[in-house]
ZADO-877112 format. One record per residue (C-alpha): x, y, z; residue number from 1; residue in three letters. Coordinates in nm, 2 decimals. Layout:
<nupas>
       xx       yy       zz     i    aa
        X        Y        Z   NUM   ALA
...
</nupas>
This chain:
<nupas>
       xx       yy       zz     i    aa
     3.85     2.32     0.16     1   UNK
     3.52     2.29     0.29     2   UNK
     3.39     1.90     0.39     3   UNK
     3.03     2.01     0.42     4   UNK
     2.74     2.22     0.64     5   UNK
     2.65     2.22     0.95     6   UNK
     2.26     2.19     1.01     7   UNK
     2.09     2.38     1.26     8   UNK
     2.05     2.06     1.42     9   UNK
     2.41     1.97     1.48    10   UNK
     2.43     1.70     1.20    11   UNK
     2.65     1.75     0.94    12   UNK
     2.56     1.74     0.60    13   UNK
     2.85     1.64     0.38    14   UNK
     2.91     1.83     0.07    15   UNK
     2.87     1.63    -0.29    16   UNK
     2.51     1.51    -0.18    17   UNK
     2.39     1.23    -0.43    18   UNK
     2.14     1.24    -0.70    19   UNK
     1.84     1.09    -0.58    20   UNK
     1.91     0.78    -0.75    21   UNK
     2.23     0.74    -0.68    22   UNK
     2.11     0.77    -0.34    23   UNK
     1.86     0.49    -0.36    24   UNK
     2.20     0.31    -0.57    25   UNK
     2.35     0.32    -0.26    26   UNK
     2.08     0.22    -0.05    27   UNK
     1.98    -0.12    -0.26    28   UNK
     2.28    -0.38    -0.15    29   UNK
     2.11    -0.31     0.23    30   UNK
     1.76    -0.37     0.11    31   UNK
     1.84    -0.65    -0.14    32   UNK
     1.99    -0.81     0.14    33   UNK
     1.65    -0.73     0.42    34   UNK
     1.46    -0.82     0.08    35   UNK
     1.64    -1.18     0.03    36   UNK
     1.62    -1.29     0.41    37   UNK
     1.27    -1.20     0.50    38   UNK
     1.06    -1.23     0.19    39   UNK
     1.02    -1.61     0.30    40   UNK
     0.76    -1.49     0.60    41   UNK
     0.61    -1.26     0.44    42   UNK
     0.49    -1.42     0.12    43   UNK
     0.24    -1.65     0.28    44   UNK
     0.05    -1.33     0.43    45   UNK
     0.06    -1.11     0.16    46   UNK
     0.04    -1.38    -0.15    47   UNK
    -0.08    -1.74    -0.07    48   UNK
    -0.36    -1.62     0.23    49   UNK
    -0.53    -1.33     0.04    50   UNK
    -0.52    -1.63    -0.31    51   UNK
    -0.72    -1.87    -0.05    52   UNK
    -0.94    -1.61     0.06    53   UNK
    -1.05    -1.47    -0.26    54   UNK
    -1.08    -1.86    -0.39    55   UNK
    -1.32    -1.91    -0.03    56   UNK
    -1.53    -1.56    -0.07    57   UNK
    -1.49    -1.58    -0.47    58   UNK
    -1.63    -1.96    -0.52    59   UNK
    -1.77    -2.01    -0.21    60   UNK
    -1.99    -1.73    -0.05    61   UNK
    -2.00    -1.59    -0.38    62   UNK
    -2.22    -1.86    -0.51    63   UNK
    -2.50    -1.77    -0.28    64   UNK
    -2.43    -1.41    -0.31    65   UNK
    -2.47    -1.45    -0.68    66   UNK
    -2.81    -1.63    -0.64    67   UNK
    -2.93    -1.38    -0.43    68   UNK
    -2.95    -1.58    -0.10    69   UNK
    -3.28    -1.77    -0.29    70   UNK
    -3.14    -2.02    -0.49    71   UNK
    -3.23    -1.88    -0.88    72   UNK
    -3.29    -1.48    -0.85    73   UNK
    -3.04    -1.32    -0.94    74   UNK
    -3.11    -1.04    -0.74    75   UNK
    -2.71    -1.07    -0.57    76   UNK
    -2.53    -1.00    -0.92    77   UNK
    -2.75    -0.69    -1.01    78   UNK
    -2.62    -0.53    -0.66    79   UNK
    -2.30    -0.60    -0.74    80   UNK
    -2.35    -0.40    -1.09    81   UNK
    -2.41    -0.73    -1.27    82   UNK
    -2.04    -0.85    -1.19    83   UNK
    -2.07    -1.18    -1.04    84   UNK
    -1.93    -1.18    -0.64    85   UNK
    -1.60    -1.32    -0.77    86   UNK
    -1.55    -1.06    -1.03    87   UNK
    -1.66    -0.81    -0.77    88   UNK
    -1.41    -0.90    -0.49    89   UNK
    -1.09    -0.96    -0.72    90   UNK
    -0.96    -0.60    -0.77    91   UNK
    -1.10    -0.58    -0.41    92   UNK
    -0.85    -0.83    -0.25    93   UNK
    -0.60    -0.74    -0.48    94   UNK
    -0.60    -0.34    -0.33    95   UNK
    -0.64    -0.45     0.00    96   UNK
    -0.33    -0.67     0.00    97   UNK
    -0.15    -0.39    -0.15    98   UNK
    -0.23    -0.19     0.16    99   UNK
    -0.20    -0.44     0.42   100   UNK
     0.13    -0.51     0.30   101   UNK
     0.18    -0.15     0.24   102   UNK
     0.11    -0.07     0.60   103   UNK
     0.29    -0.39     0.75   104   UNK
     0.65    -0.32     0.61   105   UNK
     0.60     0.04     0.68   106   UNK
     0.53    -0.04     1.02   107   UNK
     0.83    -0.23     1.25   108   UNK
     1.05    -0.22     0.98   109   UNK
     1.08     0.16     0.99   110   UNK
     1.03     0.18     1.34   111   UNK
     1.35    -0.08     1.41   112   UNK
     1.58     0.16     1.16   113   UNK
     1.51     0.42     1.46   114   UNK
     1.58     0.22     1.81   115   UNK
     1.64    -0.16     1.75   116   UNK
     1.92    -0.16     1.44   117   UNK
     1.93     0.17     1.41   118   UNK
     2.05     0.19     1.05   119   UNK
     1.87     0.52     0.97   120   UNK
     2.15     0.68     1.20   121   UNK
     2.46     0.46     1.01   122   UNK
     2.28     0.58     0.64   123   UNK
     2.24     0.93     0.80   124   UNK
     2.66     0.89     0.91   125   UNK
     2.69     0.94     0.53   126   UNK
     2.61     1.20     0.27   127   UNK
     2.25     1.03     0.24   128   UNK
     2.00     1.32     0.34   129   UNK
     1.70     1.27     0.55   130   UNK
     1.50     1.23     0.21   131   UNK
     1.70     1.01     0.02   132   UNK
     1.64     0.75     0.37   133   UNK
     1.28     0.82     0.32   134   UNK
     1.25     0.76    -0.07   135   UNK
     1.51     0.46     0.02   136   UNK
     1.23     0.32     0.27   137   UNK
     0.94     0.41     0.04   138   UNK
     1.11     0.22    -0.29   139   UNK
     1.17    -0.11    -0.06   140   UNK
     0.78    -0.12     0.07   141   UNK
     0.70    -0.04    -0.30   142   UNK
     0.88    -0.37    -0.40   143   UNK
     0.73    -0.58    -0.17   144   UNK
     0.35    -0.47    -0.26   145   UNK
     0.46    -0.49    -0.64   146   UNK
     0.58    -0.84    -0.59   147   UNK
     0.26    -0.93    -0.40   148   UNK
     0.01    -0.78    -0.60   149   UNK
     0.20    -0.96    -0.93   150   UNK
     0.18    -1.26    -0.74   151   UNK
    -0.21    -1.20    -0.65   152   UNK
    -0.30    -1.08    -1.04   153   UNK
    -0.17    -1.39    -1.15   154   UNK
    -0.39    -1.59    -0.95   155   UNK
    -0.71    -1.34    -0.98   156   UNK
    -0.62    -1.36    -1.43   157   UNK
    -0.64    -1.77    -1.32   158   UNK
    -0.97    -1.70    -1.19   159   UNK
    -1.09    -1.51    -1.52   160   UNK
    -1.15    -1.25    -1.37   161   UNK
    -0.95    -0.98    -1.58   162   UNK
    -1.10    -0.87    -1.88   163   UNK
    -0.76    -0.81    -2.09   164   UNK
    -0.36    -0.79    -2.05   165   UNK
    -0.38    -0.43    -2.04   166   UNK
    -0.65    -0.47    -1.74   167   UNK
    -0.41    -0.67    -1.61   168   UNK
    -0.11    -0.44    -1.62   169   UNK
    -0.38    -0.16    -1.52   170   UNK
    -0.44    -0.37    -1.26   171   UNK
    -0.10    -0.41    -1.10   172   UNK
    -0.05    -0.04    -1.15   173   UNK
    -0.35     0.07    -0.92   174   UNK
    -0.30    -0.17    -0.66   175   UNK
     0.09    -0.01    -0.63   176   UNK
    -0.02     0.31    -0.61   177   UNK
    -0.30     0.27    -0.32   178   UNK
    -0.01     0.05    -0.15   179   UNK
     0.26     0.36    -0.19   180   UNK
    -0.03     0.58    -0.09   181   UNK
    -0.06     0.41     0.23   182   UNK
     0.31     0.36     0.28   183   UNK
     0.45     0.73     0.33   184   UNK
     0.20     0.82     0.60   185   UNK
     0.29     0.51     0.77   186   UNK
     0.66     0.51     0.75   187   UNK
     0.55     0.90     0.91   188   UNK
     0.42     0.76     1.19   189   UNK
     0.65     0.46     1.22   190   UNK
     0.88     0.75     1.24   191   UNK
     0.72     0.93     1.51   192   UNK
     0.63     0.67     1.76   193   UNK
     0.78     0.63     2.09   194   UNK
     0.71     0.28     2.19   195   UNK
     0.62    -0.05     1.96   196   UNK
     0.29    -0.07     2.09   197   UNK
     0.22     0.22     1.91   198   UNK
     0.22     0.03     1.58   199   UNK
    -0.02    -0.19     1.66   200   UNK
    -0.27     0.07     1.61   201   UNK
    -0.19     0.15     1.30   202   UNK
    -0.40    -0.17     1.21   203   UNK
    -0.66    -0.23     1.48   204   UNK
    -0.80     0.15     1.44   205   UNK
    -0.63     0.23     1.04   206   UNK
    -0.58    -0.03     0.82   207   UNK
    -0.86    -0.30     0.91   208   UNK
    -1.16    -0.04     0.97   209   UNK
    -1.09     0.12     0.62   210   UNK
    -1.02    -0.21     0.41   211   UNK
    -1.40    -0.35     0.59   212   UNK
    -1.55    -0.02     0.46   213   UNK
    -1.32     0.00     0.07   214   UNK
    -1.56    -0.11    -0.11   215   UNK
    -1.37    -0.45    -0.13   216   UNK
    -1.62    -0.67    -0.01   217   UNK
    -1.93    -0.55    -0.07   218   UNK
    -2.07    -0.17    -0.26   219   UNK
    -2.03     0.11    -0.04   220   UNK
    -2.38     0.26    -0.16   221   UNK
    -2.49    -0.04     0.04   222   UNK
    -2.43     0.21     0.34   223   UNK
    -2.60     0.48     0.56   224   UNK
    -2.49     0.76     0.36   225   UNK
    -2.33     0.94     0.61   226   UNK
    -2.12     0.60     0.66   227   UNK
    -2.09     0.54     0.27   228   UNK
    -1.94     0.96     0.26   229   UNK
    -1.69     0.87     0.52   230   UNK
    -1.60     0.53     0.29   231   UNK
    -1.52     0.74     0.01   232   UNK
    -1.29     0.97     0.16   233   UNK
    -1.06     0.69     0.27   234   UNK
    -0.79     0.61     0.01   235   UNK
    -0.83     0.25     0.00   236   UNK
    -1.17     0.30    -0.17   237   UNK
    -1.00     0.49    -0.43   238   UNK
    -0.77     0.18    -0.50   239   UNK
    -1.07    -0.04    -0.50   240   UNK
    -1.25     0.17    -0.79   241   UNK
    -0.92     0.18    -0.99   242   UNK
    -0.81    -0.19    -0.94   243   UNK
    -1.19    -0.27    -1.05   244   UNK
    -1.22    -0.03    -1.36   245   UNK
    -0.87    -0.24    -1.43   246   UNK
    -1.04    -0.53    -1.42   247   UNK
    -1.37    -0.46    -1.57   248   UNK
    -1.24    -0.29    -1.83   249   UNK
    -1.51     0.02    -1.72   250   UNK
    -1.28     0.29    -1.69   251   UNK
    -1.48     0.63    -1.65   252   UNK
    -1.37     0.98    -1.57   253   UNK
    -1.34     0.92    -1.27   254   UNK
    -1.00     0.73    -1.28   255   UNK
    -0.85     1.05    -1.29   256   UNK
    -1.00     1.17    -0.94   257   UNK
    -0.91     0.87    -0.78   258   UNK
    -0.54     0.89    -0.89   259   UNK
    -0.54     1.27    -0.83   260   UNK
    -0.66     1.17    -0.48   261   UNK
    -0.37     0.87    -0.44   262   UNK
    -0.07     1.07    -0.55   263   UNK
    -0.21     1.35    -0.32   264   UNK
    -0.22     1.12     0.00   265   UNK
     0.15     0.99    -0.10   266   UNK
     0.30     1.37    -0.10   267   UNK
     0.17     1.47     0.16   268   UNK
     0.30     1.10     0.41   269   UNK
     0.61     1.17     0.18   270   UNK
     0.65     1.57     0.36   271   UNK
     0.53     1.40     0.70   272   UNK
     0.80     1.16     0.64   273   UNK
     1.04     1.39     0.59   274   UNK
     0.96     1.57     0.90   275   UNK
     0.96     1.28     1.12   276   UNK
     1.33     1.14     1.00   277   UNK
     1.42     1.48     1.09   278   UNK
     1.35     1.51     1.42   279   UNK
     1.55     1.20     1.49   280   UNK
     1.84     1.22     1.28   281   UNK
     1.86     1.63     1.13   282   UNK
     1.71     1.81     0.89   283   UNK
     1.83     1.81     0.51   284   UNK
</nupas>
């Protein structure tokens, strides 16, 4: 009788491979359990600081911004597309936290399953296949940004800054799918680096360059346009747009680019991903 195949890698692929969900069934106990001991250090950064800094930006700068820097003009809401600053930088913080928290669970977490727990090797000792441990990793970071962006919606719906219930369940929906579309490229190059110090990188020259120039904080068009071109082709500023239609209520056309553009930039970290688990632990 035959127990399975051997790859061209050495690594034996067991025969009776899951379903992909019964994969990720299998996968859950160990990420409930990461999930229940470590969601204590993480809510603060991706829940309580982003609430504070919206409530500082929103009611604070966003006073004068709304006055346009003279006390009784105006002139800062009509930039903003007649949204006051609050209303502008909501769906703003709300994609941004997605993608920061997208990008930090994506980061060391991944990186430790390789050389500090090595549990990628003990799910890959099993007849989990190098793309059930990547849909595995990608469902647990898409967990965390879903919790943190409910958390967040909440508090931006306190603000009144959502227009309806369904803007609010738009809302959450965009924000998870610019967090997922930053996830898979990460966990890819989580996957691929050498040394920790690689991952710091991922957020002094990635993450915090492109959330400054999403669209969050202030209108792109603001921009050089050579600058304000390069803005748009980032992903994050196609979360921004969609978490703000969601919000506004405005939803145009263009919706359908910007989620075309998302899902695109998910498949293809998703391949990357793939690729990388590979190299480490064989292919299948």
């Amino acid at each position: 009788m035959s127990t399975g195949t051997q790859s061209p890698t050495g690594v034996r692929t067991p025969a009776g491979a899951p379903t992909v969900w019964q994969a990720l069934a299998r996968q859950a106990p160990y990420y409930a359990t990461v999930l229940r001991r470590t969601w204590r250090g993480s809510a603060f950064s991706y829940s309580v600081l982003p609430a504070l800094t919206l409530a500082s930006l929103g009611l604070g700068l966003g006073t004068f911004v709304d006055d346009g820097g003279a006390g009784s003009t105006g002139e800062g809401t009509a930039a903003l597309g007649g949204l006051s600053y609050l209303a502008f930088i909501a769906p703003g913080m709300v994609a941004v936290t997605a993608v920061m928290g997208a990008a930090g669970e994506s980061t060391f977490p991944v990186y430790a399953g390789f050389t500090w727990t090595k549990i990628y090797y003990a799910m890959r000792a099993t007849s989990l296949r190098v793309r059930d441990l990547v849909n595995g990793a990608t469902a647990y970071v898409a967990v965390r940004v879903l919790i943190a962006v409910v958390l967040l919606s909440v508090v931006v719906a306190l603000f009144g800054t959502i227009s309806s219930v369904l803007g609010g369940f738009a809302l959450v929906g965009a924000a998870l799918l610019v967090g997922v579309a930053h996830t898979t490229p990460v966990i890819a190059y989580a996957g691929w680096a050498k040394e920790d110090t690689a991952l710091g990188l991922v957020f002094r020259l990635g993450i915090i360059p492109m959330t400054l120039f999403s669209g969050a904080y202030f209108p792109v068009d603001q921009l050089p346009a050579a600058v304000e071109a390069l803005a748009k082709v980032l992903p994050v500023w196609h979360g921004v747009e969609l978490c703000r239609m969601a919000t506004t209520g405005e939803v145009t056309s263009a919706a359908w680019v910007h989620v075309g553009y998302l899902v695109l930039v998910t498949a293809v970290g998703w391949v990357l991903a793939q690729r990388q688990f590979a190299r480490r632990l064989g292919r299948i």
